[in-house]
N, C-alpha and C positions, 0 to 999 in steps of 0.2 A: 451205116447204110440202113434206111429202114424196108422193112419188107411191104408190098402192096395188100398181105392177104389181112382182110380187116375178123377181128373178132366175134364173137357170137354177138356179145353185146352192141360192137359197132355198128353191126348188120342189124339187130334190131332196132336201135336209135336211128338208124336212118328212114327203115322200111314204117317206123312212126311219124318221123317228120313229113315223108312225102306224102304218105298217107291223109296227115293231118290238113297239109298244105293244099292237096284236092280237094278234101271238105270243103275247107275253106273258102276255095274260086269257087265250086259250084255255090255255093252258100250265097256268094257275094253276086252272083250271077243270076239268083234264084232271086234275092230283095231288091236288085238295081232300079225295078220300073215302079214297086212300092214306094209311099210316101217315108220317109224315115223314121217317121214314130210307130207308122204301122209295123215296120219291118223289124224294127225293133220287139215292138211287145209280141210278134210271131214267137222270135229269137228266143225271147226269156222263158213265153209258157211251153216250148218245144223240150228246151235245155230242163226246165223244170220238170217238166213229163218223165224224162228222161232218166232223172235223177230219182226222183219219185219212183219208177218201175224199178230204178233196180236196186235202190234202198229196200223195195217189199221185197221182192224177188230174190238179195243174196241175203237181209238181215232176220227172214223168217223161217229159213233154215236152223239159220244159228239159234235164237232166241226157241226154237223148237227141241234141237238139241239139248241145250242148256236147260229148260225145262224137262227135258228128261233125266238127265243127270242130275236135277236137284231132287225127282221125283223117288229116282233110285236110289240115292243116298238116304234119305227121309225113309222110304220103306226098309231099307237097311236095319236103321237104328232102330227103327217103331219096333222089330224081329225081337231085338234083344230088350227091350224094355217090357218086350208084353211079357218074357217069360219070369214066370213067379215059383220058387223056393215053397215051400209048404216045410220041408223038414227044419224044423226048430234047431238053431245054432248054437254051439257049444258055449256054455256061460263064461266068460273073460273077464279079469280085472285090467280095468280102463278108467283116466278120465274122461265121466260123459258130462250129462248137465246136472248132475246131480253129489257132482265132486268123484272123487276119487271110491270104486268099489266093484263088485262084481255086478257084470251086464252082461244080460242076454239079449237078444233082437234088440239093443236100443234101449231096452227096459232094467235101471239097477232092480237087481234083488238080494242083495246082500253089503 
């Protein structure tokens, strides 16, 4: 037996469909006495408008964001790169480029 109480999700695929279904009579309601090509190019640059406002509208939040977050991360690293060492590092035996021997800062001296 199944039960009549419909799910969240049922309930809103429905309250979309009817919703969308009203658009749509008034819509068809709204172009009926237009010629059909006029009602047509209405149609396209409205749905174009449309789409257009809310491409700027939710995509420039984001791309806002995102530009903050690359700006933070970049002054992040720039922090540690600016700082500089002045005390001279203890002399190591390494291969550098100059074969095998003792280096300081990069420089063999021995």
């Amino acid at each position: 037996m199944t039960s009549k109480h419909l799910t969240a999700g049922a309930r809103i695929g429905r309250f979309l469909g009817l919703a969308y279904k009203k658009y749509a009579r008034s819509e068809a309601k709204a172009f009926q006495k237009l010629p059909i090509a006029l009602a047509m190019a209405i149609k396209v640059a409205v749905r174009a408008g449309t789409v257009g406002f809310l491409l700027y509208f939710l995509l420039l939040p984001m791309l806002l964001a995102a530009l903050a977050v690359a700006l933070l991360v970049g002054l992040s690293r720039s922090s540690i790169d600016l700082h500089v060492d002045f005390a001279p590092s203890e002399p190591e035996l390494m291969h550098g480029n100059d074969g095998y021997g003792l280096y300081q800062d990069g420089i063999r001296i021995g």
